[in-house]
TIVOVO-259816 format. One record per residue (C-alpha): residue in three letters; z, y, x. Coordinates in nm, 4 decimals, always signed. Example, Ala and Ser with C-alpha at 12.3 -4.5 7.8 and 13.67 -1.06 7.14 Angstrom:
REM residues 2
<pt 'Ala', <+0.7800, -0.4500, +1.2300>>,
<pt 'Ser', <+0.7140, -0.1060, +1.3670>>,
REM end
This chain:
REM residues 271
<pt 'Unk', <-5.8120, +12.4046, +6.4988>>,
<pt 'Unk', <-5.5977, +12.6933, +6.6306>>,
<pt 'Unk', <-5.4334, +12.4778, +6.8859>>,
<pt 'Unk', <-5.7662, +12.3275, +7.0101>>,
<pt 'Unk', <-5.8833, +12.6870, +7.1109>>,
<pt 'Unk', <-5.5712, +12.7830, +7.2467>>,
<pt 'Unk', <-5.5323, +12.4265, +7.4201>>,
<pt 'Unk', <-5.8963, +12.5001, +7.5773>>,
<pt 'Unk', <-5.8398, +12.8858, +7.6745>>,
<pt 'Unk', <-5.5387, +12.8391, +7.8478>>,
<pt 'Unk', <-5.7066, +12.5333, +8.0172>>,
<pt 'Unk', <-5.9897, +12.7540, +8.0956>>,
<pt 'Unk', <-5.8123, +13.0091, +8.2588>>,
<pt 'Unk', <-5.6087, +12.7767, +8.4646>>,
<pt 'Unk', <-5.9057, +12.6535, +8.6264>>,
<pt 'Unk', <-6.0377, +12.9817, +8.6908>>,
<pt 'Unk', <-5.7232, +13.0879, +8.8379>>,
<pt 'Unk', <-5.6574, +12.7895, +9.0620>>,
<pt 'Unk', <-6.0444, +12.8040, +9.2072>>,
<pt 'Unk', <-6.0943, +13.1356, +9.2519>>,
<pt 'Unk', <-5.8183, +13.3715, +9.1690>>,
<pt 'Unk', <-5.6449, +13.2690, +9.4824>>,
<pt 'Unk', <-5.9556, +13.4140, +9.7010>>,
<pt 'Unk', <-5.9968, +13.7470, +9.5292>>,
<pt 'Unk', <-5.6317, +13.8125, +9.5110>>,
<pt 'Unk', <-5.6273, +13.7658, +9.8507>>,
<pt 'Unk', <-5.9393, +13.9540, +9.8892>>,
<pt 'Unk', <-5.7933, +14.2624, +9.7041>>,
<pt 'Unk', <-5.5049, +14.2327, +9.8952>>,
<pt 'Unk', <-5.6216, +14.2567, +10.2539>>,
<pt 'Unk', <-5.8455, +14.5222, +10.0975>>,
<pt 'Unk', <-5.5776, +14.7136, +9.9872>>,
<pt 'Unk', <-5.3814, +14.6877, +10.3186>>,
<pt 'Unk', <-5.6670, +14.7704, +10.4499>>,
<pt 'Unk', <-5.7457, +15.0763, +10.2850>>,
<pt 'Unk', <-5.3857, +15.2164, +10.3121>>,
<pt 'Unk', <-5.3916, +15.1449, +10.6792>>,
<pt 'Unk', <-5.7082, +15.3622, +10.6768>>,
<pt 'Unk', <-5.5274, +15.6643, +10.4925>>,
<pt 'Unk', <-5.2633, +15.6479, +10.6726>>,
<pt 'Unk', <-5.3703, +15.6706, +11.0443>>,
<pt 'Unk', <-5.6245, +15.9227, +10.9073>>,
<pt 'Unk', <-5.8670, +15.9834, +11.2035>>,
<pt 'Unk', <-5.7528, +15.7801, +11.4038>>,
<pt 'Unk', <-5.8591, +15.5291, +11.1710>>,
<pt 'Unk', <-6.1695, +15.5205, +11.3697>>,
<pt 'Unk', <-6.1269, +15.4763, +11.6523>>,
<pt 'Unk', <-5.8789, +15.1760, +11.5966>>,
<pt 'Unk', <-6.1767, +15.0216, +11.3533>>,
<pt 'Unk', <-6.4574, +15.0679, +11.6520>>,
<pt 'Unk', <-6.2042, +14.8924, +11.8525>>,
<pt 'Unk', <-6.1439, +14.6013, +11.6746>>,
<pt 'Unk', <-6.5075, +14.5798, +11.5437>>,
<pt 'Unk', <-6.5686, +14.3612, +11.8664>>,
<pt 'Unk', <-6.4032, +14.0642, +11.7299>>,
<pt 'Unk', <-6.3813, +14.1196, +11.3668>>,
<pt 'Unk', <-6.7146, +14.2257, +11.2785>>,
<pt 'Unk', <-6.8791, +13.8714, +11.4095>>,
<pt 'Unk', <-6.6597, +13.6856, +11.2250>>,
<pt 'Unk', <-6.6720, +13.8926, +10.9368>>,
<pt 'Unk', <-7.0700, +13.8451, +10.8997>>,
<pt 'Unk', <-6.9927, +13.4732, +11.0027>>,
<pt 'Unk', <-6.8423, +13.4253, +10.6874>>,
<pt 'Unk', <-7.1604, +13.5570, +10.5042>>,
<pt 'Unk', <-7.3950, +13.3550, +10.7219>>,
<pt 'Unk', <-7.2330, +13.0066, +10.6944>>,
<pt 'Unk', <-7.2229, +13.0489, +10.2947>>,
<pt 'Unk', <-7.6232, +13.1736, +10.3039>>,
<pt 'Unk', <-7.6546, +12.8172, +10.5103>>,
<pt 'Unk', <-7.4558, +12.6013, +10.2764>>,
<pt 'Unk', <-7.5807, +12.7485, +9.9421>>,
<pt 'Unk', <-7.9674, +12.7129, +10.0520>>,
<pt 'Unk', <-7.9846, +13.0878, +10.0953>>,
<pt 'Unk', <-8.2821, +13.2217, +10.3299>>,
<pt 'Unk', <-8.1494, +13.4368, +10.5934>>,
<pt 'Unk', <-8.3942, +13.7215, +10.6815>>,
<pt 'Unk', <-8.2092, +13.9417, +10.9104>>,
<pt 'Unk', <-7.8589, +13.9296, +11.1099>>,
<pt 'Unk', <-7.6689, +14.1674, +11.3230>>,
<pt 'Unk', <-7.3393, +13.9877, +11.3920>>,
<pt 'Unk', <-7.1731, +14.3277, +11.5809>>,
<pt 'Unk', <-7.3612, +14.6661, +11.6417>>,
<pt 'Unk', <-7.2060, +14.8398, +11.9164>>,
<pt 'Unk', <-7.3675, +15.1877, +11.8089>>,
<pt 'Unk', <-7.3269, +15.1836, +11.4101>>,
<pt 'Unk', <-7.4977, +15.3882, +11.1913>>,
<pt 'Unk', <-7.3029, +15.4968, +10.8494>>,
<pt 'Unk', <-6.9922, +15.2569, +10.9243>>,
<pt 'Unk', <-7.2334, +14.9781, +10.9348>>,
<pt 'Unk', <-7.0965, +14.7771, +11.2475>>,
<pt 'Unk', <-7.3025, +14.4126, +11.0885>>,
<pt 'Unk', <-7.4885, +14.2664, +10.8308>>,
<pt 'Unk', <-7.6705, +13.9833, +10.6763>>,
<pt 'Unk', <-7.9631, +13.9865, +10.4953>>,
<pt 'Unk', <-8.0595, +13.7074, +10.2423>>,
<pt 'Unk', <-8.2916, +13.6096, +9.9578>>,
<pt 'Unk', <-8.2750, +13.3100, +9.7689>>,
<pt 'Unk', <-8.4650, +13.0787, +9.4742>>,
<pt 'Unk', <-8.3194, +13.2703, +9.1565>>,
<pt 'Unk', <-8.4465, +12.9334, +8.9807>>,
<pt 'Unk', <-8.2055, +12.7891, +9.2111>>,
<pt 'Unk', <-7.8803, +12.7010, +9.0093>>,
<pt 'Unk', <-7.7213, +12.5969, +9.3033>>,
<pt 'Unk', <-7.8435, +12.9057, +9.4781>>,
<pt 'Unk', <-7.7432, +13.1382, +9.2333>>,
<pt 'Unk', <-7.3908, +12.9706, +9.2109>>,
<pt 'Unk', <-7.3576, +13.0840, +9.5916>>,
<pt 'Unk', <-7.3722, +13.4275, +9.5807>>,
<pt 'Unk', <-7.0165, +13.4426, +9.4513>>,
<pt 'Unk', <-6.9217, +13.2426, +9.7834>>,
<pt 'Unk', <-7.1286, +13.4184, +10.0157>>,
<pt 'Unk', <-6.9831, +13.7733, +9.8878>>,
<pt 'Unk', <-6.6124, +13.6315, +9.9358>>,
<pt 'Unk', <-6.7347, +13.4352, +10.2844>>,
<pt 'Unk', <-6.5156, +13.7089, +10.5345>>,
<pt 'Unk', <-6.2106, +13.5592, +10.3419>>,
<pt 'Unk', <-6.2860, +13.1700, +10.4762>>,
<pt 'Unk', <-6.4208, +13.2450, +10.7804>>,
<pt 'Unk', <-6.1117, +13.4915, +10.8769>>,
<pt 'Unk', <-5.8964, +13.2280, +10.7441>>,
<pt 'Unk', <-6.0403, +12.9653, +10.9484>>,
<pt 'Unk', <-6.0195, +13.1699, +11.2481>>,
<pt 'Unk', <-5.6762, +13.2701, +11.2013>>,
<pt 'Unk', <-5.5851, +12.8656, +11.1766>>,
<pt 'Unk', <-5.8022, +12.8348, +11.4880>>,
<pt 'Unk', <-5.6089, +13.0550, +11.6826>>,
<pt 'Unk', <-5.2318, +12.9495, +11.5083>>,
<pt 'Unk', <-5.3452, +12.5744, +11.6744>>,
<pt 'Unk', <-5.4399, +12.7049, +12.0174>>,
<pt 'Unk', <-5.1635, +12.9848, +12.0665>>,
<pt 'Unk', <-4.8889, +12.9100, +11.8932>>,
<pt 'Unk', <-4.8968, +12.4766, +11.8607>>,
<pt 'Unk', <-4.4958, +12.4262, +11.8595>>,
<pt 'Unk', <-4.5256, +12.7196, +11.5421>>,
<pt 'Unk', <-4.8386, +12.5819, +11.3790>>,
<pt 'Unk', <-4.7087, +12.1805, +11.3953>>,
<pt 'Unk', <-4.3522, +12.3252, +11.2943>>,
<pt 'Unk', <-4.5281, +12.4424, +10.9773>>,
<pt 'Unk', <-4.7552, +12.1524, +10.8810>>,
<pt 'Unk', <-4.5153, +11.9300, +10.9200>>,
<pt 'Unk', <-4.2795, +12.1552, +10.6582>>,
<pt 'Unk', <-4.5761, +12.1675, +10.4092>>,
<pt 'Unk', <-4.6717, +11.7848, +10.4875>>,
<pt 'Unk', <-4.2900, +11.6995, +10.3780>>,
<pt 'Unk', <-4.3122, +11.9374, +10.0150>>,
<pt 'Unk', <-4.6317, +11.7757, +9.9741>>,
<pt 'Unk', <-4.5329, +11.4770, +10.0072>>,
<pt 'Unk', <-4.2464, +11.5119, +9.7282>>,
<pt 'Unk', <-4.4311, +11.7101, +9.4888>>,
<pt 'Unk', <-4.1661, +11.8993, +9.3688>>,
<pt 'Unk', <-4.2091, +12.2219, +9.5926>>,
<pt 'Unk', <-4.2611, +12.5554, +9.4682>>,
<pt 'Unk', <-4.4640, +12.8529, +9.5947>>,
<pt 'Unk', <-4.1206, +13.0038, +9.6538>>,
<pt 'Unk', <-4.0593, +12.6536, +9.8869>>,
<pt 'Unk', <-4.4513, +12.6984, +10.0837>>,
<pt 'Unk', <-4.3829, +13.0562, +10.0770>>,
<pt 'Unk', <-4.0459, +13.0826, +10.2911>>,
<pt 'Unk', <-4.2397, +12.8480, +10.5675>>,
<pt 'Unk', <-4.4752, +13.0961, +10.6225>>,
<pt 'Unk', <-4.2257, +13.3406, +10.6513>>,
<pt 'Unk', <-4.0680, +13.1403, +10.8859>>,
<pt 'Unk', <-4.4392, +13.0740, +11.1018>>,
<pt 'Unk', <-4.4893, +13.4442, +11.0611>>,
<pt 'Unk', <-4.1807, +13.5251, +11.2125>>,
<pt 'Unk', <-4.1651, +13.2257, +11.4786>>,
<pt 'Unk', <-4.4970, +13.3791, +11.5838>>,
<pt 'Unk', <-4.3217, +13.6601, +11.7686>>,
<pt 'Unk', <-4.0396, +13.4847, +11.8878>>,
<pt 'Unk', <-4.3477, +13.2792, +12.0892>>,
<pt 'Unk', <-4.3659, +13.5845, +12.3358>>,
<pt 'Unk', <-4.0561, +13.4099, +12.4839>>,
<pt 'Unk', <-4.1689, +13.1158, +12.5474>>,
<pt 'Unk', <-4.5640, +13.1580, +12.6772>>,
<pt 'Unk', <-4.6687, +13.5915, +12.6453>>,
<pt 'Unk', <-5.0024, +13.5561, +12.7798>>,
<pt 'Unk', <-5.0759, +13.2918, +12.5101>>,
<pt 'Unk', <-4.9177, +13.4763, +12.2156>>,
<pt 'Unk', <-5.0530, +13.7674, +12.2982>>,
<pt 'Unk', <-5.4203, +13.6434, +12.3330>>,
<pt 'Unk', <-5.3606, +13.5259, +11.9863>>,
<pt 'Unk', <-5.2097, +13.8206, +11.8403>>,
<pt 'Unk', <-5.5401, +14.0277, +11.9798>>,
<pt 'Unk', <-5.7207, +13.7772, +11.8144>>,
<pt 'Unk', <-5.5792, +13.7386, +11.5013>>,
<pt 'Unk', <-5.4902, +14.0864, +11.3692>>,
<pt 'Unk', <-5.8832, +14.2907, +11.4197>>,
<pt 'Unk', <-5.9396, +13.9108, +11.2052>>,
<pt 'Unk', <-5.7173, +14.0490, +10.9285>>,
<pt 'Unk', <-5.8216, +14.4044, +10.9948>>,
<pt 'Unk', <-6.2149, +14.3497, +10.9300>>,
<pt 'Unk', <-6.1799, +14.0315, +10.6708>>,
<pt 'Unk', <-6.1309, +14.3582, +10.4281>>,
<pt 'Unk', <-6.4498, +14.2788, +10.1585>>,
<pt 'Unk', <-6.6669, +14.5749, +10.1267>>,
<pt 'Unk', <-6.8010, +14.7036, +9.7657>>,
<pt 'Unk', <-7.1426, +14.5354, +9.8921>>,
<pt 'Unk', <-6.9613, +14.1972, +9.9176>>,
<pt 'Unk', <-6.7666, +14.2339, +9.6140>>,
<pt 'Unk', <-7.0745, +14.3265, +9.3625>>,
<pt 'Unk', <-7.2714, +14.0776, +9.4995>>,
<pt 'Unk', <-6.9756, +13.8096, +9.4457>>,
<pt 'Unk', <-6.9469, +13.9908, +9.1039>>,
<pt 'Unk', <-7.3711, +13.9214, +9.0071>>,
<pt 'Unk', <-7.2596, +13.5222, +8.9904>>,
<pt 'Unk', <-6.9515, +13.5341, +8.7897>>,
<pt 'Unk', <-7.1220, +13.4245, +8.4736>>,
<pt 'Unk', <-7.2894, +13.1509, +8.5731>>,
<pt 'Unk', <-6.9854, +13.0497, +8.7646>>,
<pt 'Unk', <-6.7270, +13.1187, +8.4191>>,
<pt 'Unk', <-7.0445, +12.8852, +8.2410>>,
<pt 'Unk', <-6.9880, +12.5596, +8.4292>>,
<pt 'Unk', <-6.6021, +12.6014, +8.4377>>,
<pt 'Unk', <-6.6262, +12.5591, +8.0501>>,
<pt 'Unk', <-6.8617, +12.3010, +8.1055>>,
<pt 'Unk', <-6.6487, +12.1222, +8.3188>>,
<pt 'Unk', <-6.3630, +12.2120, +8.0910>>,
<pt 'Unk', <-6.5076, +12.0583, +7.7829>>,
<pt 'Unk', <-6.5650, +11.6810, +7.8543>>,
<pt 'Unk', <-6.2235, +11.6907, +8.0856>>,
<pt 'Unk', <-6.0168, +11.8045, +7.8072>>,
<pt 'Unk', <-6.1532, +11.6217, +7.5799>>,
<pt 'Unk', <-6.0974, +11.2835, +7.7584>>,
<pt 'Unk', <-5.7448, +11.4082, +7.7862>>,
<pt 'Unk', <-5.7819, +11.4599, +8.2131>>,
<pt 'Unk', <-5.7200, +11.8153, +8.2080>>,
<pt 'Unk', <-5.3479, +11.7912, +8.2893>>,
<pt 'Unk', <-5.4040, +11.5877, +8.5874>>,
<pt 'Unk', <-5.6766, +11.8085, +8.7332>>,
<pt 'Unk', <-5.4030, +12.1251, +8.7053>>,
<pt 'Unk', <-5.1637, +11.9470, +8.8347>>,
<pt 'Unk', <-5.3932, +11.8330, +9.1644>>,
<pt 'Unk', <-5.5465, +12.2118, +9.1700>>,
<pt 'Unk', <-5.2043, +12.3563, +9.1901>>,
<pt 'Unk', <-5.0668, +12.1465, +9.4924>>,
<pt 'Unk', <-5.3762, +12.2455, +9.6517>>,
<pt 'Unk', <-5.3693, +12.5872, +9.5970>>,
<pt 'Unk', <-4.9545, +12.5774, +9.6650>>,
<pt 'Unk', <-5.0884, +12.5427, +10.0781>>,
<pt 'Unk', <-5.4056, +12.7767, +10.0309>>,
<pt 'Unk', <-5.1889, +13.0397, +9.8542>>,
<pt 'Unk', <-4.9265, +12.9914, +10.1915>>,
<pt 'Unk', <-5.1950, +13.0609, +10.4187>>,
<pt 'Unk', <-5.3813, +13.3111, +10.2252>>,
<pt 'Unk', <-5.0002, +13.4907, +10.2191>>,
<pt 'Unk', <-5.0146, +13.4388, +10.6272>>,
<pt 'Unk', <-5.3292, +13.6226, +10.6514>>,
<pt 'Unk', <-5.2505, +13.9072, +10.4061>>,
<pt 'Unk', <-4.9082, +13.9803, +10.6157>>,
<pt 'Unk', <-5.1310, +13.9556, +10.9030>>,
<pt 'Unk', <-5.3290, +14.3011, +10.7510>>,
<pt 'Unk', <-4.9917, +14.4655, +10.6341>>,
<pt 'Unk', <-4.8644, +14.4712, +10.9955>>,
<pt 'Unk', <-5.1505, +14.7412, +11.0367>>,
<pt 'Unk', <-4.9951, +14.9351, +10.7762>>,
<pt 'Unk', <-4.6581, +14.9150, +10.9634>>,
<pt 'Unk', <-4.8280, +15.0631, +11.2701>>,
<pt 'Unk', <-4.9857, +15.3368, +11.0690>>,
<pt 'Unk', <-4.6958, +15.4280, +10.9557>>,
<pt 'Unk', <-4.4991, +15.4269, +11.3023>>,
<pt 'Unk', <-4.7936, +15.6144, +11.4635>>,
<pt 'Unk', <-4.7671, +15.8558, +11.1675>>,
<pt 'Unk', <-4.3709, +15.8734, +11.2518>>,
<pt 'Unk', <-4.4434, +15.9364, +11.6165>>,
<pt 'Unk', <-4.6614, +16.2167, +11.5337>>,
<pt 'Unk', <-4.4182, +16.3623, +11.3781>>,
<pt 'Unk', <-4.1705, +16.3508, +11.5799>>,
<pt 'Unk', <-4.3882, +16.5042, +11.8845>>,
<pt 'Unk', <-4.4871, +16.7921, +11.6449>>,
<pt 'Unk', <-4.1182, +16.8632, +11.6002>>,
<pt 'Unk', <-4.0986, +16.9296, +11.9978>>,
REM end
C-alpha cells in the first residue's frame, strides 16, 4: 500500500512540475532579475521603467487579455499603456467571470501568469524577424536532440547559450536589424516581471487546478500510462525550459547594466 502512495505522489508532483513549475520558475525568475535591477539602479530605476513602459506594458496586459478571451473571461475595462501613470500603474485589465464556470475558474491561474506567454511569444517573434540565420541555427539544434530523444537540459541548455550569444555577434552582420530587435526584446523581459496582483490572482486557482491533476493522475496511473505521459511532458518542457532560460537571461542583462551604471557612478564620484 506504501508503494501505491508513494508511486502516486511522486507521479503527482511530476505532473505538476512539468505543467506549471516551468512558468512560475520562470516567473520568479524574471521577477527576481527584475527586482534586483530595480535596487540596483536605485532612482534611476524610473526613469529606465517609464522608458521601456512603451513597449512592454502592451504586451504585458496582452498576456492578461488573450487568457480573459480564451478562458471565457468578461473583459470590463483595458488600458494597454498609460502614458501618465498613477501609483506605478502604467496598464491594466479588468475581468469578471462565471464562478460556476469550472472552466472559468481554471483560467485565472493562466490569466495571472499570461505576461510570461505573451513576452515569450514576442521574444520568438522578434528572434524570427531579426535574427533568422540565429533563430533557424537553433531550431534546427533542438529539432536534431528531439529527434534522438536522448538530450538533456544540459544538451537544450548550451544551444541557447549559443543563440544568446550568436545574438550579439548579429550586429556584424545586419546592426540596424539586431538592434531593432534588441530594443524590442529586452523592455519585453524588463516588464514580463508578474506583479503581486498577477501572482495572487494565479494563486486563487491553484486548488482547483492541484484537483484535476489528481484526477487526471488517478485513471492514468492506474491503466499503467503514467510513464509515458512523463516521458512526453519532459521532452516538451526540455524546449520550453530552453526558451524560458532565453528569456530569463534576457532580464539578467538589465542587472548587468545596473551594475555597470552603478560602477560608472562610482567612478565619476571618485573625480
Amino acid at each position: 500500500m506504501s508503494d501505491v502512495i508513494f508511486d502516486f505522489l511522486l507521479y503527482f508532483l511530476q505532473l505538476v512540475g512539468l505543467t506549471l513549475g516551468v512558468i512560475v520558475v520562470c516567473g520568479f525568475a524574471v521577477r527576481f532579475f527584475s527586482r534586483t535591477f530595480a535596487r540596483l539602479s536605485g532612482t534611476g530605476f524610473g526613469k529606465i521603467f517609464d522608458l521601456t513602459a512603451a513597449i512592454g506594458t502592451p504586451i504585458h496586459e496582452l498576456g492578461h487579455a488573450i487568457m480573459c478571451l480564451i478562458f471565457a473571461h468578461r473583459i470590463t475595462r483595458i488600458k494597454l499603456w498609460s502614458p501618465s501613470h498613477e501609483g506605478g500603474v502604467y496598464g491594466y485589465v479588468e475581468h469578471n467571470y462565471n464562478r460556476k464556470n469550472p472552466w472559468a475558474r481554471l483560467g485565472s491561474l493562466f490569466i495571472g501568469v499570461g505576461p510570461i506567454f505573451s513576452g515569450l511569444a514576442v521574444t520568438v517573434l522578434m528572434l524570427w524577424l531579426c535574427f533568422p540565420s540565429e533563430w533557424g541555427g537553433y531550431l534546427d539544434a533542438s529539432r536534431a536532440m528531439l529527434a534522438t530523444q536522448s538530450a538533456g537540459f544540459g544538451d537544450y541548455l548550451s544551444t541557447v547559450v549559443s543563440l544568446f550569444l550568436d545574438i550579439f555577434r548579429a550586429f556584424g552582420d545586419n546592426w540596424v536589424r539586431s538592434l531593432i530587435g534588441i530594443l524590442i526584446i529586452l523592455p519585453v523581459s524588463l516588464h514580463v516581471s508578474l506583479s503581486w496582483q498577477d501572482i495572487k490572482s494565479a494563486a486563487g486557482a491553484l486548488p482547483l487546478y492541484l484537483l484535476l491533476i489528481i484526477l487526471f493522475a488517478i485513471p492514468t496511473l492506474a491503466f499503467g500510462a503514467s510513464a509515458a505521459i512523463v516521458d512526453w511532458l519532459w521532452l516538451w518542457n526540455l524546449r520550453a525550459m530552453s526558451l524560458f532560460c532565453l528569456v530569463i537571461a534576457f532580464s539578467a542583462v538589465w542587472v548587468i547594466l545596473a551594475l555597470l551604471m552603478r560602477a560608472i557612478r562610482i567612478v565619476v564620484s571618485w573625480f
